[in-house]
CHARMM-style PDB file with segment names, atoms N, HN, CA, C and O in Angstrom:
ATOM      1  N   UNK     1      32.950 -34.274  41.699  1.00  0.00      PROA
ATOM      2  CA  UNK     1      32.779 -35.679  41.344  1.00  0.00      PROA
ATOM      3  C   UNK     1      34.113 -36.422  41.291  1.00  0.00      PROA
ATOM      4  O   UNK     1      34.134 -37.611  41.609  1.00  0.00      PROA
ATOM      5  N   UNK     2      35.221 -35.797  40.911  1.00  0.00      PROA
ATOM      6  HN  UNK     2      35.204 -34.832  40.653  1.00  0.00      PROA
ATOM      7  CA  UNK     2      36.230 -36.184  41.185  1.00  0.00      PROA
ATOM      8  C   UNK     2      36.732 -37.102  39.766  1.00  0.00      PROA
ATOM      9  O   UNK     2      37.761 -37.751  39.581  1.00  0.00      PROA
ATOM     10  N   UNK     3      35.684 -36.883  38.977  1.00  0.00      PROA
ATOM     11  HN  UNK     3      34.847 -36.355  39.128  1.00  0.00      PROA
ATOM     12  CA  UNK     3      36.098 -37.240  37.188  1.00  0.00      PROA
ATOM     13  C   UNK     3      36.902 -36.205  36.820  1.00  0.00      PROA
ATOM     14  O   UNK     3      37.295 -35.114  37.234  1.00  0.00      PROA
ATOM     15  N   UNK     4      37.051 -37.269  35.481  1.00  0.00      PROA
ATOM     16  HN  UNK     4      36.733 -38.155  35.144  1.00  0.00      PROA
ATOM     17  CA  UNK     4      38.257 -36.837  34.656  1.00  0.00      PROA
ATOM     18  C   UNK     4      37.271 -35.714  33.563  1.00  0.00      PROA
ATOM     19  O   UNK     4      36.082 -35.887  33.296  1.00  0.00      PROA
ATOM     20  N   UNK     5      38.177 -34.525  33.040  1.00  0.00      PROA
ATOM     21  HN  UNK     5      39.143 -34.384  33.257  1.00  0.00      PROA
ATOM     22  CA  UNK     5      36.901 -33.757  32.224  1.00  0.00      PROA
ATOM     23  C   UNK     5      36.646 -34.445  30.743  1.00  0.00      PROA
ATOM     24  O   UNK     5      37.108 -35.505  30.321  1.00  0.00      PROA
ATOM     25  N   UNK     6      35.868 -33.616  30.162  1.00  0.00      PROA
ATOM     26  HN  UNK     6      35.493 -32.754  30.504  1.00  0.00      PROA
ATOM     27  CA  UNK     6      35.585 -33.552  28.913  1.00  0.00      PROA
ATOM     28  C   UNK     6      36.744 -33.783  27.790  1.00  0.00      PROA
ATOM     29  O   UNK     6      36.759 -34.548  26.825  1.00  0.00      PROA
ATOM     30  N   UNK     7      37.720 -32.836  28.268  1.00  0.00      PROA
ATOM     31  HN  UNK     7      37.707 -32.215  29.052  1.00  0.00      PROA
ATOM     32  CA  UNK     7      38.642 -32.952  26.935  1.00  0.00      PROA
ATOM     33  C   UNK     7      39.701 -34.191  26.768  1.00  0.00      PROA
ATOM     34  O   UNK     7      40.196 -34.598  25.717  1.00  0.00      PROA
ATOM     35  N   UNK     8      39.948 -34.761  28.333  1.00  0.00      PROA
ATOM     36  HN  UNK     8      39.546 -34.430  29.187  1.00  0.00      PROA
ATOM     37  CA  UNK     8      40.751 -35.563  28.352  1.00  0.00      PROA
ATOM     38  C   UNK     8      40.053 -37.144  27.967  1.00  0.00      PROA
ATOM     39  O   UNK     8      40.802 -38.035  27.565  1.00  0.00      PROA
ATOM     40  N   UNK     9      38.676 -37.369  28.119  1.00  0.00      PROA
ATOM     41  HN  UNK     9      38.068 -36.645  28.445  1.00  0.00      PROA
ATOM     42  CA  UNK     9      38.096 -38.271  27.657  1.00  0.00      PROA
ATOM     43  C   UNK     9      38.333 -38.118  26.096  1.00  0.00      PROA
ATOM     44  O   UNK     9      39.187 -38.774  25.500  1.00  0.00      PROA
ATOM     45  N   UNK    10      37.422 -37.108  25.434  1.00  0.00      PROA
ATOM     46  HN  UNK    10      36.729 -36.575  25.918  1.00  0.00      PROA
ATOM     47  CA  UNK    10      37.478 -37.181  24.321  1.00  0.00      PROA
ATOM     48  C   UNK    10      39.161 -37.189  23.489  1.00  0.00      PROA
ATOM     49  O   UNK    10      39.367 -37.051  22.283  1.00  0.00      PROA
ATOM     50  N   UNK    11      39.797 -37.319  24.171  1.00  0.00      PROA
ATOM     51  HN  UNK    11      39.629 -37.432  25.150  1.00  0.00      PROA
ATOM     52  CA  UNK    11      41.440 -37.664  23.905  1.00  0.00      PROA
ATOM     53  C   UNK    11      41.257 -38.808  24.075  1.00  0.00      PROA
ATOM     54  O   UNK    11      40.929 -39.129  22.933  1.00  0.00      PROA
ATOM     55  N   UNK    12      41.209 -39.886  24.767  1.00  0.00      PROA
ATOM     56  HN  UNK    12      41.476 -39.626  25.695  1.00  0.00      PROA
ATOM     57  CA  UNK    12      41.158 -41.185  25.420  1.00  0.00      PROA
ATOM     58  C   UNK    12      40.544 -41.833  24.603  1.00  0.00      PROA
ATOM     59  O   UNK    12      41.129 -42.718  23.980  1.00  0.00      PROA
ATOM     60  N   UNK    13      38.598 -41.439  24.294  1.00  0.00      PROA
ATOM     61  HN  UNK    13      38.123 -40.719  24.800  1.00  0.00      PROA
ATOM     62  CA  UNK    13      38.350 -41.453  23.641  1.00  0.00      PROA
ATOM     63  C   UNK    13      38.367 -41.903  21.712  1.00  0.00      PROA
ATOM     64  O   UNK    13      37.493 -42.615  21.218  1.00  0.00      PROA
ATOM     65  N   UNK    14      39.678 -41.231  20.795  1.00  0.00      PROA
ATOM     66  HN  UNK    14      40.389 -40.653  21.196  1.00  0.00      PROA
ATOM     67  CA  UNK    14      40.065 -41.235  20.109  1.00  0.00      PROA
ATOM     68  C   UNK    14      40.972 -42.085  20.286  1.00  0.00      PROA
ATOM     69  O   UNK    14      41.101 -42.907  19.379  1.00  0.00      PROA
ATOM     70  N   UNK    15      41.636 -42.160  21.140  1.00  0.00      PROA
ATOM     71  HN  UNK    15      41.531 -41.491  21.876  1.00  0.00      PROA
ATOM     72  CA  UNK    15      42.937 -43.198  21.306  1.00  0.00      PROA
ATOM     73  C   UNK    15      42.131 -44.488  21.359  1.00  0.00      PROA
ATOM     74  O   UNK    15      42.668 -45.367  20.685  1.00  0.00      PROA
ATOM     75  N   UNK    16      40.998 -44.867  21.959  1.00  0.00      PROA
ATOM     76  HN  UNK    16      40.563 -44.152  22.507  1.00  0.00      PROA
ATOM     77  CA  UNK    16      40.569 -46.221  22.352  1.00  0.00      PROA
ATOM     78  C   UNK    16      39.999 -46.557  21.046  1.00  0.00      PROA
ATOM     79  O   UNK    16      40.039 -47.781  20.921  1.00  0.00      PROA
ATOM     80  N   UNK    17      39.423 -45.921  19.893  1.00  0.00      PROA
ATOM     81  HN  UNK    17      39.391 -44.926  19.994  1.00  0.00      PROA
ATOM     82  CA  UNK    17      39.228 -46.308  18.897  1.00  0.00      PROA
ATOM     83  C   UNK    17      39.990 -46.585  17.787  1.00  0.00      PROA
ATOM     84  O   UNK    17      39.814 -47.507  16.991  1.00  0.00      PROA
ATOM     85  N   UNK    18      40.866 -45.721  17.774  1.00  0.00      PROA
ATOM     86  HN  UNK    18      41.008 -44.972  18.421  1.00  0.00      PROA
ATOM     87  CA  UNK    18      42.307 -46.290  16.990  1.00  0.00      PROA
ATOM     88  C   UNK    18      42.691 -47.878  17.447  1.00  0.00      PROA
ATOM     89  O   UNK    18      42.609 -48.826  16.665  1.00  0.00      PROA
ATOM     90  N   UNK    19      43.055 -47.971  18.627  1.00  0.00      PROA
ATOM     91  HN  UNK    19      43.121 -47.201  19.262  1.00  0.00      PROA
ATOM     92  CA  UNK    19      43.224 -49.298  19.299  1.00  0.00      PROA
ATOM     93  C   UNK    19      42.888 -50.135  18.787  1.00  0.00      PROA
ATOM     94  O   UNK    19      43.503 -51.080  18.294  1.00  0.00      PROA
ATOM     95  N   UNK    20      41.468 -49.810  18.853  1.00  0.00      PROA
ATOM     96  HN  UNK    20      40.968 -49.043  19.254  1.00  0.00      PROA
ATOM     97  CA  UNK    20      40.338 -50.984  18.339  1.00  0.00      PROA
ATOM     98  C   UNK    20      39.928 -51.179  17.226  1.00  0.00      PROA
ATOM     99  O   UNK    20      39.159 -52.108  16.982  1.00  0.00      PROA
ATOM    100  N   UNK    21      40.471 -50.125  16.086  1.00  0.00      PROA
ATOM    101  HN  UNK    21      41.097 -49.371  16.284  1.00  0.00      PROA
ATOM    102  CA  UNK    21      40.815 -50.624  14.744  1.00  0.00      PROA
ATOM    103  C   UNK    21      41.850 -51.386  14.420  1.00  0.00      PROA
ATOM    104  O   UNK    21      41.974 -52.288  13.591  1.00  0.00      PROA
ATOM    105  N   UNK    22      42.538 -50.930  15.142  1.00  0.00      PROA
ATOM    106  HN  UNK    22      42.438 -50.198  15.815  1.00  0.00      PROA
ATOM    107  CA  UNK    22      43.902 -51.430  14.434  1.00  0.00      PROA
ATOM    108  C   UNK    22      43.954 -53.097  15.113  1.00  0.00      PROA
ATOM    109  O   UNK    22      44.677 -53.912  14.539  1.00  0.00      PROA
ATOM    110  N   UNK    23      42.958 -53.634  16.647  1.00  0.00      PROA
ATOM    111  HN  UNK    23      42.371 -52.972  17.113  1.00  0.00      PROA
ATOM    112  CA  UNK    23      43.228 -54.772  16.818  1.00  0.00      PROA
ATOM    113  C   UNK    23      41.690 -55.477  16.532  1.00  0.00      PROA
ATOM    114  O   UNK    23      41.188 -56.452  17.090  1.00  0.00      PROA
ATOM    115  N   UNK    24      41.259 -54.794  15.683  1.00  0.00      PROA
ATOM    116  HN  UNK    24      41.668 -54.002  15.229  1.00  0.00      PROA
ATOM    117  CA  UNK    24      39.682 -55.617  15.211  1.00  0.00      PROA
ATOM    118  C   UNK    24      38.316 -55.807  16.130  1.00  0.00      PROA
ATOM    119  O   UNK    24      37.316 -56.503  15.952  1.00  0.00      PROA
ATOM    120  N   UNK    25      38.824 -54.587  17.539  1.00  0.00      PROA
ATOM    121  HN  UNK    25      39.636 -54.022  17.683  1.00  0.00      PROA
ATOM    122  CA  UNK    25      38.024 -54.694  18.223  1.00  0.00      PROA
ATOM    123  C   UNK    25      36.455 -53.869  18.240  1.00  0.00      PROA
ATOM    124  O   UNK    25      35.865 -53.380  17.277  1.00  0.00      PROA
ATOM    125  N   UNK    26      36.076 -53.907  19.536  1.00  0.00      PROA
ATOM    126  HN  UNK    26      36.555 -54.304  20.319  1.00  0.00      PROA
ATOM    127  CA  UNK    26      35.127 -53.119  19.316  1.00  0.00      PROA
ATOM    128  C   UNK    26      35.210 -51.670  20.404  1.00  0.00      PROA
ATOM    129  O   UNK    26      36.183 -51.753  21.153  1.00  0.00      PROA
ATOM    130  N   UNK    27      34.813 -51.063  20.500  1.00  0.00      PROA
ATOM    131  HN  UNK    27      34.023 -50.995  19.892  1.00  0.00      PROA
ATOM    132  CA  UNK    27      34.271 -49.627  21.380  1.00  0.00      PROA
ATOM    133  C   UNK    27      33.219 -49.313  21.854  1.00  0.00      PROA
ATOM    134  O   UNK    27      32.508 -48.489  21.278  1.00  0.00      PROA
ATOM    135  N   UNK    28      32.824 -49.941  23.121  1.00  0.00      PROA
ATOM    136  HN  UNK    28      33.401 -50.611  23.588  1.00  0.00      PROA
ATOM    137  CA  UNK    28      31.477 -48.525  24.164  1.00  0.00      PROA
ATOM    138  C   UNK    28      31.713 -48.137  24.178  1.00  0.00      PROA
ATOM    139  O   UNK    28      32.923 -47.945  24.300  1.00  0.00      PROA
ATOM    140  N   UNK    29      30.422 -47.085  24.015  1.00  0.00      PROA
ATOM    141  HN  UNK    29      29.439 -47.241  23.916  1.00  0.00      PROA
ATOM    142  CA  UNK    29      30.347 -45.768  24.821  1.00  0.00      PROA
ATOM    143  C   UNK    29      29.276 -45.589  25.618  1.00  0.00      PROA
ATOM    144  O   UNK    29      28.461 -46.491  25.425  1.00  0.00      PROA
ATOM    145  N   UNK    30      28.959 -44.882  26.357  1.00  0.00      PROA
ATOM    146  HN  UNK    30      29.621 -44.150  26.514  1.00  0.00      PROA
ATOM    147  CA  UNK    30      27.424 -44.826  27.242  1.00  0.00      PROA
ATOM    148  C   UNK    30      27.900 -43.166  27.801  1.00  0.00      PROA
ATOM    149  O   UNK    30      29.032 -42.689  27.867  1.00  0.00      PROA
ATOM    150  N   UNK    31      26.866 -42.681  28.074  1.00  0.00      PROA
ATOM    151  HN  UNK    31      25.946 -43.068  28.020  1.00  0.00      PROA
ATOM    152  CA  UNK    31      26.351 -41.226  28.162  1.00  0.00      PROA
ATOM    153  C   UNK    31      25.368 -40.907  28.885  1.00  0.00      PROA
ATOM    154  O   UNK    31      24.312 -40.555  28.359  1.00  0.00      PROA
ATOM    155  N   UNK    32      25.545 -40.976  30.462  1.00  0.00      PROA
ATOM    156  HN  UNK    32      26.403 -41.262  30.889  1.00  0.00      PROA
ATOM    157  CA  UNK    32      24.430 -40.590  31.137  1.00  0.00      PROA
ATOM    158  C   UNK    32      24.378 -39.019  31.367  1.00  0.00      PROA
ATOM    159  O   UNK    32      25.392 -38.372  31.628  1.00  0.00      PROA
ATOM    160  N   UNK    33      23.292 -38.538  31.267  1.00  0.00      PROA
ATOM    161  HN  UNK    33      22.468 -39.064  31.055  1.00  0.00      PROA
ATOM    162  CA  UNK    33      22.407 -37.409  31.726  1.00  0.00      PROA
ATOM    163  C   UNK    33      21.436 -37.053  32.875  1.00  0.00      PROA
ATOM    164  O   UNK    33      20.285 -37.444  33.071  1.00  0.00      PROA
ATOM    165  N   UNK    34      22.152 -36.275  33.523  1.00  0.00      PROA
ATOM    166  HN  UNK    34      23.087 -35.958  33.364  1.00  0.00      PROA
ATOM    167  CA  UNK    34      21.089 -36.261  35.008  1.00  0.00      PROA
ATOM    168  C   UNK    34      20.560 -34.604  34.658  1.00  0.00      PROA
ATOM    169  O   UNK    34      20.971 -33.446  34.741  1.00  0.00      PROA
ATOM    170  N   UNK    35      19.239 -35.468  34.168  1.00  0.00      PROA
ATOM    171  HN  UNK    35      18.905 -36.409  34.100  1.00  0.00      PROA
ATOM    172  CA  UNK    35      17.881 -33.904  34.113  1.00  0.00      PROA
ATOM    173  C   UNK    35      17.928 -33.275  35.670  1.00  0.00      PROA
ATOM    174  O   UNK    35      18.256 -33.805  36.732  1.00  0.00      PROA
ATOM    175  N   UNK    36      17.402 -31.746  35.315  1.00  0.00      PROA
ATOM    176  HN  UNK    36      17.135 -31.316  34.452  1.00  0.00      PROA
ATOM    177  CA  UNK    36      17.404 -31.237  36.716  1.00  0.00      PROA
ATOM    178  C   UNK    36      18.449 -31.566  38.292  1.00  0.00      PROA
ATOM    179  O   UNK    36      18.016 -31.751  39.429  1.00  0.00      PROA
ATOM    180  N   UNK    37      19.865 -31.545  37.836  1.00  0.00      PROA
ATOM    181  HN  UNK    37      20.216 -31.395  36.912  1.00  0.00      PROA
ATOM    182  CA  UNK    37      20.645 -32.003  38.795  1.00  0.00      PROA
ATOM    183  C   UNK    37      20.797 -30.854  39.966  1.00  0.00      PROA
ATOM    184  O   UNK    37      21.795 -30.163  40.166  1.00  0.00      PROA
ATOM    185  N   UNK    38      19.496 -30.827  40.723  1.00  0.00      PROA
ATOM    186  HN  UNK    38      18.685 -31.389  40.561  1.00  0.00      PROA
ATOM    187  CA  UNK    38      19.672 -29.907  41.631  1.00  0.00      PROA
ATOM    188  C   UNK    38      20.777 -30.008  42.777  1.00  0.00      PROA
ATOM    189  O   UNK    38      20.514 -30.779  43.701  1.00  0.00      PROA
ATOM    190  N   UNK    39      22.063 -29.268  42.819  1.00  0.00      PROA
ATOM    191  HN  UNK    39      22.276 -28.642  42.069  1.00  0.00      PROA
ATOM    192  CA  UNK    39      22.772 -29.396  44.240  1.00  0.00      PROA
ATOM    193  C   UNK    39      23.865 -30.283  43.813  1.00  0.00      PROA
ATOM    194  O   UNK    39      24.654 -30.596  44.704  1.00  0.00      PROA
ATOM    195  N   UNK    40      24.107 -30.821  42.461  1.00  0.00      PROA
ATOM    196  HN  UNK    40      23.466 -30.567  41.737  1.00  0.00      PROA
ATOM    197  CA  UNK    40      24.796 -32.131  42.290  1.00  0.00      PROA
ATOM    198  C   UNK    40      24.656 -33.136  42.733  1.00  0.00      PROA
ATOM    199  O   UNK    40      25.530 -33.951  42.437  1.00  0.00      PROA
ATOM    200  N   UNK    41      23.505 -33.621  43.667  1.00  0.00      PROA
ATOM    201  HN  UNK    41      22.795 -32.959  43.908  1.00  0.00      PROA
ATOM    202  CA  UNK    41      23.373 -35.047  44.134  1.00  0.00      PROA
ATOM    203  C   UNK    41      23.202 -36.282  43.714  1.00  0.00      PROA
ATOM    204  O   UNK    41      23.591 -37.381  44.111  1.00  0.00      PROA
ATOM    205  N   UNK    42      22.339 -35.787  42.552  1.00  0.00      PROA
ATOM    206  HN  UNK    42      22.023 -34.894  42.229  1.00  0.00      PROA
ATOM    207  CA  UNK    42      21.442 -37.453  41.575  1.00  0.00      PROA
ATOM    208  C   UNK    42      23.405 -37.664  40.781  1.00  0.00      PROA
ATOM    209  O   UNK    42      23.925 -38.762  40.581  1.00  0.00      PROA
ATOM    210  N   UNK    43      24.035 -36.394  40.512  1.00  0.00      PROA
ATOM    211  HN  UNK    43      23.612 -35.503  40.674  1.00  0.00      PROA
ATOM    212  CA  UNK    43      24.776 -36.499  39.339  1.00  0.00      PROA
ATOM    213  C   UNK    43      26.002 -37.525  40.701  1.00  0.00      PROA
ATOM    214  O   UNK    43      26.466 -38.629  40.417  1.00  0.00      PROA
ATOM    215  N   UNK    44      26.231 -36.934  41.828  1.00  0.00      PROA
ATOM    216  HN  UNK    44      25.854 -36.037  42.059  1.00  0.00      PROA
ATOM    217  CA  UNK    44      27.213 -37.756  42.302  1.00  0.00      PROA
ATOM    218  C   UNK    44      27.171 -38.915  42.568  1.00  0.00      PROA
ATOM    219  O   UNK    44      28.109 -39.691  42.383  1.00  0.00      PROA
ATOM    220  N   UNK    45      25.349 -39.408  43.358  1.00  0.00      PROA
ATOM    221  HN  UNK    45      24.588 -38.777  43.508  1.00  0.00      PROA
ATOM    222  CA  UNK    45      25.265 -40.657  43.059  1.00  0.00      PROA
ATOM    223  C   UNK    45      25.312 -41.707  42.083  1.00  0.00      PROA
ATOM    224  O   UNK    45      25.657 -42.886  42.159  1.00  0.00      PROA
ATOM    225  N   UNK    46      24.882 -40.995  41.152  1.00  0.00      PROA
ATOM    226  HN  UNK    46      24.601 -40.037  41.090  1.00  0.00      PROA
ATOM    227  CA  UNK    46      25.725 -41.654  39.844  1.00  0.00      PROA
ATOM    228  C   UNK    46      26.622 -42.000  39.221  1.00  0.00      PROA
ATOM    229  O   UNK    46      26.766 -42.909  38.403  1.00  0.00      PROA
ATOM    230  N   UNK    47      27.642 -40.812  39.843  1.00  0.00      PROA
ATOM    231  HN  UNK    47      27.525 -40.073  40.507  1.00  0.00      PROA
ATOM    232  CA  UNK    47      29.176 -41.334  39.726  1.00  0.00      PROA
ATOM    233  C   UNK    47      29.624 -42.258  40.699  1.00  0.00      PROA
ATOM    234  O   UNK    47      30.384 -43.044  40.134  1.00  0.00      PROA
ATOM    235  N   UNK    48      29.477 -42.594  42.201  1.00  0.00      PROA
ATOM    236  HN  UNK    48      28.860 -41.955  42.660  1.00  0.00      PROA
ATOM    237  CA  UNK    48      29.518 -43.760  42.920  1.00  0.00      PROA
ATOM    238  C   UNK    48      28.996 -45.178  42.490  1.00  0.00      PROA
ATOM    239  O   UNK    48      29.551 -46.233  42.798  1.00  0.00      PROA
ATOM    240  N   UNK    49      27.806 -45.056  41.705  1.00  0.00      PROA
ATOM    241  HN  UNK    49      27.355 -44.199  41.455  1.00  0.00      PROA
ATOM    242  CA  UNK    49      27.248 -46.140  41.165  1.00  0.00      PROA
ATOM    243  C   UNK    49      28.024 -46.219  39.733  1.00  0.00      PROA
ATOM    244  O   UNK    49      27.858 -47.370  39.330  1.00  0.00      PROA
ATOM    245  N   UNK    50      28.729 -45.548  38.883  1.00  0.00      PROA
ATOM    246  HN  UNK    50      28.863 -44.613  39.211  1.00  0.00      PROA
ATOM    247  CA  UNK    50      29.265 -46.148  37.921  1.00  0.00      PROA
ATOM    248  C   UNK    50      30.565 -46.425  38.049  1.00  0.00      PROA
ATOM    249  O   UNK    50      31.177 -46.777  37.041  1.00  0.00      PROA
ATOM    250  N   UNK    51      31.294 -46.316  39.403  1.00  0.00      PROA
ATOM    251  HN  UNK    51      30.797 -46.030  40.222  1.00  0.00      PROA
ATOM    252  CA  UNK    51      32.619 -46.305  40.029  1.00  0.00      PROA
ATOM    253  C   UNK    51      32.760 -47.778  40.376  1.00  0.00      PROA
ATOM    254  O   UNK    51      33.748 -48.461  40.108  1.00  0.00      PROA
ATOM    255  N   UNK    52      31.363 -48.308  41.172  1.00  0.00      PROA
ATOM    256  HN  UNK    52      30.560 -47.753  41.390  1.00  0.00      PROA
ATOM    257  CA  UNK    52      31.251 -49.386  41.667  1.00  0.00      PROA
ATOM    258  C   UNK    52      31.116 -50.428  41.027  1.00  0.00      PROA
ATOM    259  O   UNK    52      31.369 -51.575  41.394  1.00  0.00      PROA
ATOM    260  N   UNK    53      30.546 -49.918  39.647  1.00  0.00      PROA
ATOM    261  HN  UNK    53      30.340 -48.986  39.349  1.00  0.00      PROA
ATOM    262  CA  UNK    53      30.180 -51.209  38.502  1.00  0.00      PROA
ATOM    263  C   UNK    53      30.764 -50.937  37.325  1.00  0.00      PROA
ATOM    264  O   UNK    53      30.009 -51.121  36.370  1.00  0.00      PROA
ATOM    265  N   UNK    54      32.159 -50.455  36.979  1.00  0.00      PROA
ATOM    266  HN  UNK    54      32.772 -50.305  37.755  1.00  0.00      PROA
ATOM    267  CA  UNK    54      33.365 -50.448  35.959  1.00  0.00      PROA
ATOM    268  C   UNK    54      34.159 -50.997  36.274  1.00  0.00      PROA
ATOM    269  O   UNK    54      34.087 -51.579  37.357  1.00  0.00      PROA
ATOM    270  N   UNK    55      35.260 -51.077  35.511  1.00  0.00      PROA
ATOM    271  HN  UNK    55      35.319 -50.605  34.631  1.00  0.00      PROA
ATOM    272  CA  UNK    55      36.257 -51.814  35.763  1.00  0.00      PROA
ATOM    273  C   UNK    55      37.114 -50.355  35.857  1.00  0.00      PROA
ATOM    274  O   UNK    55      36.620 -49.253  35.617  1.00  0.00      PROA
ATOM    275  N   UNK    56      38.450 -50.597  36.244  1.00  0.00      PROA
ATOM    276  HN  UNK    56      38.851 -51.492  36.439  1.00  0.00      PROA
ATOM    277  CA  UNK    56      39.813 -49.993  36.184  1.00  0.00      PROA
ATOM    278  C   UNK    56      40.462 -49.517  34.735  1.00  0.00      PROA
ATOM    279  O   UNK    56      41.119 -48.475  34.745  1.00  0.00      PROA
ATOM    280  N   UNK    57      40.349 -50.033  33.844  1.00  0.00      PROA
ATOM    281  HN  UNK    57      39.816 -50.879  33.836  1.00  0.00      PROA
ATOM    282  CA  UNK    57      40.155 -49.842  32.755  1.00  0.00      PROA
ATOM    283  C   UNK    57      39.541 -48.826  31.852  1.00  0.00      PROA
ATOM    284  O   UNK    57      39.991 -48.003  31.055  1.00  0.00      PROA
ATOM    285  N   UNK    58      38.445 -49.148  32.229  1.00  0.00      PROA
ATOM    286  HN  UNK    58      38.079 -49.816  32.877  1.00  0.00      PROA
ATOM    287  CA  UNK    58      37.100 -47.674  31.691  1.00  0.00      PROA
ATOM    288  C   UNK    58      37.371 -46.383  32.252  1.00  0.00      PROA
ATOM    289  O   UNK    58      37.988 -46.208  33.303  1.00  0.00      PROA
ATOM    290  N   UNK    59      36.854 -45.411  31.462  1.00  0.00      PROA
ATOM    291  HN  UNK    59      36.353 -45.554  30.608  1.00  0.00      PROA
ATOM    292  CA  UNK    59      37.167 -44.345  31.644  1.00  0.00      PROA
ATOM    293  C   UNK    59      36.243 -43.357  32.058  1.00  0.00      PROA
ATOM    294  O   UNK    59      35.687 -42.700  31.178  1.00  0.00      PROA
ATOM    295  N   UNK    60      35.945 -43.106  33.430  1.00  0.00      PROA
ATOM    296  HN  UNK    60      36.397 -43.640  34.144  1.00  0.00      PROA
ATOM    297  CA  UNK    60      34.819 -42.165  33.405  1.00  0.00      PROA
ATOM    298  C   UNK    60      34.773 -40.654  33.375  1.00  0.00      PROA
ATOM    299  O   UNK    60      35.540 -40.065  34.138  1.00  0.00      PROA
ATOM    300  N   UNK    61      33.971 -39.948  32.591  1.00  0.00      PROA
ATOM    301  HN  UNK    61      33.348 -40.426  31.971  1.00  0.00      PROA
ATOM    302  CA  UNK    61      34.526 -38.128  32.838  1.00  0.00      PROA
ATOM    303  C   UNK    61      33.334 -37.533  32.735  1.00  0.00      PROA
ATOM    304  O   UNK    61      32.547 -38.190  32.053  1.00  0.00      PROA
ATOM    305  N   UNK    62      32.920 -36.556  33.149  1.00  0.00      PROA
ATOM    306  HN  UNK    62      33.559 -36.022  33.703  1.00  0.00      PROA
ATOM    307  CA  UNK    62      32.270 -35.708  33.666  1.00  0.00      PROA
ATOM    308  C   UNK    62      32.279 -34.566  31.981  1.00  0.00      PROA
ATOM    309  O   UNK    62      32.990 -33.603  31.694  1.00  0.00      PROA
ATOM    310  N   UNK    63      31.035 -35.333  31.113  1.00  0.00      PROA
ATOM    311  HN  UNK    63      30.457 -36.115  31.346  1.00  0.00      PROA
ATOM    312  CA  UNK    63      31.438 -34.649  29.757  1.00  0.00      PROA
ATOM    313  C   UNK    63      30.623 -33.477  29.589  1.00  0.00      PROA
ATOM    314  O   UNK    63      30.572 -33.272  28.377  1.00  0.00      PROA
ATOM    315  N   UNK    64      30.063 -32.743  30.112  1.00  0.00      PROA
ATOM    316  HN  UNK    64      30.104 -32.909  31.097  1.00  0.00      PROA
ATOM    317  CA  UNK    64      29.053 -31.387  30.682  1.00  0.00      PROA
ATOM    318  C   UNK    64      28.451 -31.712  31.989  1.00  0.00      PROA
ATOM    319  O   UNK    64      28.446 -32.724  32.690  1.00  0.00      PROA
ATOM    320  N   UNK    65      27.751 -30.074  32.136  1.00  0.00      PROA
ATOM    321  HN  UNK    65      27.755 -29.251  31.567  1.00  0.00      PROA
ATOM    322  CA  UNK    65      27.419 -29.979  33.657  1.00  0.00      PROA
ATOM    323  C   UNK    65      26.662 -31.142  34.388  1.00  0.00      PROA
ATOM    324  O   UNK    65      26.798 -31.432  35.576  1.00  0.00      PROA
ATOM    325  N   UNK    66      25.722 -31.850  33.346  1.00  0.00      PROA
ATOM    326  HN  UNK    66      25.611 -31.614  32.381  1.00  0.00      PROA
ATOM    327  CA  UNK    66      24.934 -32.609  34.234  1.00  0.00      PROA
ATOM    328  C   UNK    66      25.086 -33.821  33.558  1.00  0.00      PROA
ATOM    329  O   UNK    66      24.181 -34.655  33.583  1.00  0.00      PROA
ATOM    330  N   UNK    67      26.471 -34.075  32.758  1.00  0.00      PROA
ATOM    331  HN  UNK    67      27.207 -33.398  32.737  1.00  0.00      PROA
ATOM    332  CA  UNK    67      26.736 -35.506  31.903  1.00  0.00      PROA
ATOM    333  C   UNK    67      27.581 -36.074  32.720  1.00  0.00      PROA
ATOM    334  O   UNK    67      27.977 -35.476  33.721  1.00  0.00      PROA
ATOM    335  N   UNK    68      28.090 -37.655  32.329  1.00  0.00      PROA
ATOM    336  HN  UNK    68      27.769 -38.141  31.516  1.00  0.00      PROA
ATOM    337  CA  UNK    68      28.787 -38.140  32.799  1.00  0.00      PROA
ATOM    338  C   UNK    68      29.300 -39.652  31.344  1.00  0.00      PROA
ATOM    339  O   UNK    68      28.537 -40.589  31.108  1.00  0.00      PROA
ATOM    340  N   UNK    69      30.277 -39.521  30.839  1.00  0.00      PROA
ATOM    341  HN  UNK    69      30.897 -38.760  31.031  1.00  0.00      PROA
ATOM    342  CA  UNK    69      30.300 -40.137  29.974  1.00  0.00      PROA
ATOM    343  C   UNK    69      31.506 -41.998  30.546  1.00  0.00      PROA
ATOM    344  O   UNK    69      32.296 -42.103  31.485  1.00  0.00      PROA
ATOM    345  N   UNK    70      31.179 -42.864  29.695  1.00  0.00      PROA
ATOM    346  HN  UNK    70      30.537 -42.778  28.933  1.00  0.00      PROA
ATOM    347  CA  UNK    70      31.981 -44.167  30.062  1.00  0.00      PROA
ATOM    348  C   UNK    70      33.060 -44.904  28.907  1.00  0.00      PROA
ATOM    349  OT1 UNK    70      33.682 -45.923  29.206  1.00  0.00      PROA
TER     350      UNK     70
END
């Protein structure tokens, strides 16, 4: 998929909420799950489709086998 993993989000993660305490902001998160990801396909099209509709900014990673976190 060519995401970033698990641990380095949940680093990022922590950092983006500090941020956003300390400047009164707020924090998404979103957490997709692809049931039955036979072959990796549903899961890669999904990562093309959340590539295409984020910004540069956001952070996408690959947070288990068939997750994909934002």
């Amino acid at each position: 998929t060519g995401l970033y993993n698990r641990h380095y989000f949940e680093r990022r993660l922590g950092e983006e909420i500090s941020r956003a305490h300390r400047a009164g902001d707020s924090v998404s998160l979103a957490l997709f799950i692809v049931a039955n990801d036979a072959a990796n396909g549903p899961l890669l099209r999904l990562t093309e489709a959340l590539r295409e509709r984020t910004r540069k900014a956001d952070i996408l990673a690959r947070t288990g086998p068939d997750e994909v976190g934002v």
